[in-house]
C-alpha positions in Angstrom: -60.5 88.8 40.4 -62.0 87.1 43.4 -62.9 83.9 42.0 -59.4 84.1 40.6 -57.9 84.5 44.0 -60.1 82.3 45.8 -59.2 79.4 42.9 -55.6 80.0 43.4 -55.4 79.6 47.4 -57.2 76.3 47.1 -54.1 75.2 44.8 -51.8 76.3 47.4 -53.6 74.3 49.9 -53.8 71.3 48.0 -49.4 71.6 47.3 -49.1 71.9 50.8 -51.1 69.0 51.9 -49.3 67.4 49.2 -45.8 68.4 50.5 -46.8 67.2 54.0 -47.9 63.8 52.7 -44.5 63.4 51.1 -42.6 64.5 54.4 -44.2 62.0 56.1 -43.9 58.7 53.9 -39.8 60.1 53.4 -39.8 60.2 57.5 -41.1 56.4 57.1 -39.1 55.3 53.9 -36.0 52.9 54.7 -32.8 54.9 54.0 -31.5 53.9 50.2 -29.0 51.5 49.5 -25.7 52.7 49.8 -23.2 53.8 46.8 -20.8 51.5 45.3 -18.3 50.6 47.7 -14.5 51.9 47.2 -13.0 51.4 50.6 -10.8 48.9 51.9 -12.6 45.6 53.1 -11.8 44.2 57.1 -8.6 42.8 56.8 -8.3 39.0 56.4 -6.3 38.2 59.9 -8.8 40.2 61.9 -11.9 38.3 60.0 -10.1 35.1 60.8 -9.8 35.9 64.2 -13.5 37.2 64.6 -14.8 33.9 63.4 -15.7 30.9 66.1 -12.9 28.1 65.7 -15.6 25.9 66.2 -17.0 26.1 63.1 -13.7 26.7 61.3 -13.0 23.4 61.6 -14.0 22.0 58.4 -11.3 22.0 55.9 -12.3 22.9 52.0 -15.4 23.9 51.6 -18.3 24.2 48.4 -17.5 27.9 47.3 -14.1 28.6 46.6 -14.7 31.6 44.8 -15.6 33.3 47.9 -11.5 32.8 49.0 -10.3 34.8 45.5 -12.9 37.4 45.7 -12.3 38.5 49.3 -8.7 38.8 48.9 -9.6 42.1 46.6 -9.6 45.2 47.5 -13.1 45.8 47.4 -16.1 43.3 46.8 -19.5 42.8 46.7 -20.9 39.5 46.8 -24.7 38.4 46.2 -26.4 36.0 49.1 -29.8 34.6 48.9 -32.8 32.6 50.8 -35.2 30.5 49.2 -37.9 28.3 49.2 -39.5 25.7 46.8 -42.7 27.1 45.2 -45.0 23.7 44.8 -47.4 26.2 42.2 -44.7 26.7 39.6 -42.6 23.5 40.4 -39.6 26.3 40.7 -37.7 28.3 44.0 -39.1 31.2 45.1 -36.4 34.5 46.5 -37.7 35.1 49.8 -34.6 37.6 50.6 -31.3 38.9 48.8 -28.7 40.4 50.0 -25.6 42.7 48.1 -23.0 42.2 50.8 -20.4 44.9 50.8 -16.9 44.4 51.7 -17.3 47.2 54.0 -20.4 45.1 55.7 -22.8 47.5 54.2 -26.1 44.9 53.1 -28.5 46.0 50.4 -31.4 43.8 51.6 -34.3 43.6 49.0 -37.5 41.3 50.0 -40.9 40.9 47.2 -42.8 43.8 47.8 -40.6 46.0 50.0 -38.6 48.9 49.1 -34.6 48.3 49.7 -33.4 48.2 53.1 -29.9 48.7 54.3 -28.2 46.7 56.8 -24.6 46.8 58.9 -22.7 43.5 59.9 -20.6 43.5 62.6 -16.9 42.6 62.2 -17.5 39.2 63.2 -20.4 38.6 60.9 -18.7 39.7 58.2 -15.9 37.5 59.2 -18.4 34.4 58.4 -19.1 35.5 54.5 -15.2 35.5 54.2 -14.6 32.1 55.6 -17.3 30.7 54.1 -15.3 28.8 51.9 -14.0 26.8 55.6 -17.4 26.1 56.8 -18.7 23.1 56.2 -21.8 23.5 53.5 -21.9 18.9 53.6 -23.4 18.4 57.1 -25.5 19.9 59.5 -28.6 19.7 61.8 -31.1 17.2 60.3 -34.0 18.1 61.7 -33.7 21.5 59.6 -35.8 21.5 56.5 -34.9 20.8 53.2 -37.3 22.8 51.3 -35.6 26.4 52.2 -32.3 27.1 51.0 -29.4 29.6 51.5 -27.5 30.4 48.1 -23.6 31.9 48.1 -23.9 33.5 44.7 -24.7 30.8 42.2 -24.5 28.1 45.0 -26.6 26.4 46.2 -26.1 25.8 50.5 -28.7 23.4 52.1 -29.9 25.5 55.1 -29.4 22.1 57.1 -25.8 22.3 56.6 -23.7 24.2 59.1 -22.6 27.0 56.1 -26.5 27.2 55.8 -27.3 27.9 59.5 -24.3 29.9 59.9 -25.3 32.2 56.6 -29.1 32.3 57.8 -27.8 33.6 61.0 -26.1 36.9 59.8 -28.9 37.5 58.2 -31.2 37.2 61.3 -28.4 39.4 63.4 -28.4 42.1 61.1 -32.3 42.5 60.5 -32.9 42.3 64.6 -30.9 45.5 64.9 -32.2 47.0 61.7 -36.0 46.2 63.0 -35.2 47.8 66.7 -33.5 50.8 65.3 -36.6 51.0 62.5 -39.2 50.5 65.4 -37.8 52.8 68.0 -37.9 55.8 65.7 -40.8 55.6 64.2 -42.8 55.2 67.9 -46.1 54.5 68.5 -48.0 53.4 65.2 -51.9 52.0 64.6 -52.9 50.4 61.2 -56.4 49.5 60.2 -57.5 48.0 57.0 -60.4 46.7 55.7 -61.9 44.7 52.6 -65.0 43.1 51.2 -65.1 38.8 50.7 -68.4 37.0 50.0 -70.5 39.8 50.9 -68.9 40.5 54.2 -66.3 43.2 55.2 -63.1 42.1 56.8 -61.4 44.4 59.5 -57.7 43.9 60.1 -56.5 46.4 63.3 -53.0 46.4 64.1 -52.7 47.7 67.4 -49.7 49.8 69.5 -49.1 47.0 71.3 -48.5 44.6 68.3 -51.5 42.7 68.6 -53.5 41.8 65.6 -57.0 41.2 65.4 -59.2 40.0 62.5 -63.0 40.3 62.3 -65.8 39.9 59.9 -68.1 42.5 60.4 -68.4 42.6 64.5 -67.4 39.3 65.3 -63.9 38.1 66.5 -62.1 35.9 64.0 -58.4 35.9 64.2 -56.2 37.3 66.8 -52.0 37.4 66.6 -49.6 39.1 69.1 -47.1 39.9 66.5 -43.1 40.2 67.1 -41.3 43.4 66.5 -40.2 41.9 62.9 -43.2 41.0 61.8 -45.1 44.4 62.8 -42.0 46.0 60.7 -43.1 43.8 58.0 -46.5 44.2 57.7 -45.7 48.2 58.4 -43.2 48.4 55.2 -45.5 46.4 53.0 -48.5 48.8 53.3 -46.2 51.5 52.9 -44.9 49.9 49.5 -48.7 49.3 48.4 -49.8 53.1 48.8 -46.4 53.9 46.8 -46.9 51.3 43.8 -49.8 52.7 41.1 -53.2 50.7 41.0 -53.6 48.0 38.9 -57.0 48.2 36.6 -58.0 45.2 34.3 -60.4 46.7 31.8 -61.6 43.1 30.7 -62.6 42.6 34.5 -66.5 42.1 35.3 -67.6 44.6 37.7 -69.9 42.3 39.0 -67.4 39.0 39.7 -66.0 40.0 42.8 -62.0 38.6 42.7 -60.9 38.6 46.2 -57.4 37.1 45.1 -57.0 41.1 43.4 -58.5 43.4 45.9 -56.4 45.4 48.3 -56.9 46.1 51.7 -57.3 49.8 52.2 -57.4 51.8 55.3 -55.3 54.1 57.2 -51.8 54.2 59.6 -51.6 56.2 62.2 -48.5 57.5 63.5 -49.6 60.0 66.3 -49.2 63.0 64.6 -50.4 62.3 61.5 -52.7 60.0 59.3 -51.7 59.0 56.2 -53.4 56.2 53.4 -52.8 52.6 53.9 -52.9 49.6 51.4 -51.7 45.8 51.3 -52.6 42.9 49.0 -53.4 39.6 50.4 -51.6 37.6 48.1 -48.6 39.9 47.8 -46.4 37.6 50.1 -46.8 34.3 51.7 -47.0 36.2 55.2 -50.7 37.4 54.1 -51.8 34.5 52.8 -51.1 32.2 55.7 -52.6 34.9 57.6 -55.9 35.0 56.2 -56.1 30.8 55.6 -55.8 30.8 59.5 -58.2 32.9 59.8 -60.9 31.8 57.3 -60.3 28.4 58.7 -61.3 30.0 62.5 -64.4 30.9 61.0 -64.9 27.6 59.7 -64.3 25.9 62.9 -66.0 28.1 64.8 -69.5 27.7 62.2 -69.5 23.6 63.2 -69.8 24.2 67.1 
C-alpha cells in the first residue's frame, strides 16, 4: 500500500508540473484569431475622409474588386508580402493578412502561430480606397524583388499602393509588438548547438542585445529592435510547440547542421520553461548565422 501511495503522488506531481507548463506557454501564446466577422464595416464617407488626399489623387486604379467588395456589408479581404526565392525560381509568402471589415487582421508569418492585429480607422480607410491609389508609379529606389499582393494582385512595393499597403502593415505590428512586449516583461533566452565539432551559444539578453559565441570566444553581437526580439521570442515558442522531426534513414554519425535545432531555455522571471528554434526555419536565422560564420572567418585571417 505504500509503494502504491508513494507511486501515485509522484503522478500528481508530474500533472501539476505539467499544468504549470501549460499556464505559462498560454500566458505567452498570441491571442487566436478572431471569429468570422458579422458586424457592420466603417462606413464609406468616414473611410474617405480618414484617407490623405494626397495620395487619393490618382484616379482608377489596378484592383477594382476592392470598390464592389467593400460596399458589402461585411468583408474580409486577403493581403500579402512577398519576396522572390532565387532556390526554387518561385515567390516566397513572407506575411499574410485576413483583413476584416471591422479592422480586425489575422496575421500569419512561416513558423509563427496566428497573431491578431487592430487597424485604426484611418488605416483601414487605405484597404478601401485602394482601388484610388496609384499601384503604376512610385519611389524608384524601392526594390523590385519584394512585393505587396491585394488578393490575386500583384502591387510592386515601389508603387505608391505598394508603400502605402506595406505601411499598415508596419502600423499595426508596432502596436501589436509594444503591447506583446510590455506584458510579457523582462525575458532571457539562451540556446545552444553543435557545428563542426564546436558548440554555438546564442544569449539573448533583457536588454535586446544578442551575442553569438563558439565555445568562449566572441563571434557575433546584435542589439536587436523590439520587433525582432518579438520575433525571435515567438519562433522559439512555435519550435517547443511543433513535434520533433526524426529521419530513420539518417546516419548517426553525418552531423546535418542544416536539421538541428537550437535547444536551450527562456527565462521569464518567474519561471523557466524549454526553448527551441531551427536555423533555417526563416530567412531571419539564416542571415544571422552567415554573418556570423563569416566574423569568424574574418577574424581567422588577422
Amino acid at each position: 500500500m505504500q509503494i502504491l501511495a508513494s507511486f501515485s503522488g509522484v503522478h500528481r506531481v508530474a500533472l501539476l508540473v505539467a499544468l504549470a507548463a501549460g499556464i505559462v506557454l498560454y500566458r505567452l501564446w498570441p491571442a487566436p484569431p478572431p471569429e468570422p466577422v458579422t458586424s457592420p464595416s466603417v462606413p464609406a464617407i468616414q473611410t474617405v475622409r480618414a484617407v490623405d488626399p494626397a495620395v487619393l489623387a490618382f484616379a482608377g486604379g489596378c484592383v477594382p474588386f476592392v470598390d464592389a467588395l467593400t460596399a458589402k456589408r461585411t468583408w474580409s479581404l486577403s493581403v500579402s508580402r512577398r519576396a522572390f526565392n532565387q532556390c526554387s525560381g518561385g515567390d516566397t509568402i513572407l506575411d499574410s493578412y485576413e483583413v476584416y471589415s471591422t479592422g480586425a487582421v489575422v496575421w500569419t508569418e512561416r513558423g509563427v502561430a496566428t497573431r491578431t492585429l487592430q487597424l485604426t480607422p484611418g488605416e483601414l480607410a487605405v484597404i478601401v480606397n485602394a482601388n484610388r491609389i496609384d499601384c503604376a508609379s512610385g519611389p524608384e529606389s524601392e526594390s523590385s524583388t519584394v512585393w505587396m499582393t491585394l488578393g490575386d494582385t500583384r502591387i510592386p512595393m515601389r508603387t505608391l499602393l505598394g508603400v502605402a499597403l506595406d505601411g499598415v502593415f508596419k502600423q499595426a505590428i508596432s502596436r501589436y509588438t509594444d503591447v506583446r512586449l510590455a506584458a510579457l516583461g523582462t525575458f532571457e533566452l539562451r540556446l545552444s548547438a553543435k557545428r563542426d565539432g564546436h558548440t554555438y551559444r546564442l544569449h539573448l539578453g533583457p536588454a535586446g542585445m544578442l551575442t553569438v559565441r563558439r565555445g568562449n570566444r566572441l563571434l557575433a553581437t546584435h542589439e536587436l529592435i523590439d520587433h525582432e526580439r518579438l520575433a525571435l521570442l515567438d519562433h522559439t515558442l512555435a519550435r517547443v510547440a511543433l513535434p520533433q522531426r526524426v529521419d530513420p534513414d539518417a546516419d548517426p554519425d553525418e552531423e546535418d547542421f542544416s536539421e538541428q535545432p537550437m535547444r536551450g531555455t527562456l527565462d521569464l522571471g518567474e519561471v523557466v520553461v524549454p526553448a527551441m528554434i531551427e536555423y533555417t526555419f526563416d530567412a531571419w536565422t539564416d542571415v544571422l548565422w552567415r554573418a556570423v560564420r563569416e566574423a569568424e572567418d574574418a577574424a581567422a585571417e588577422r
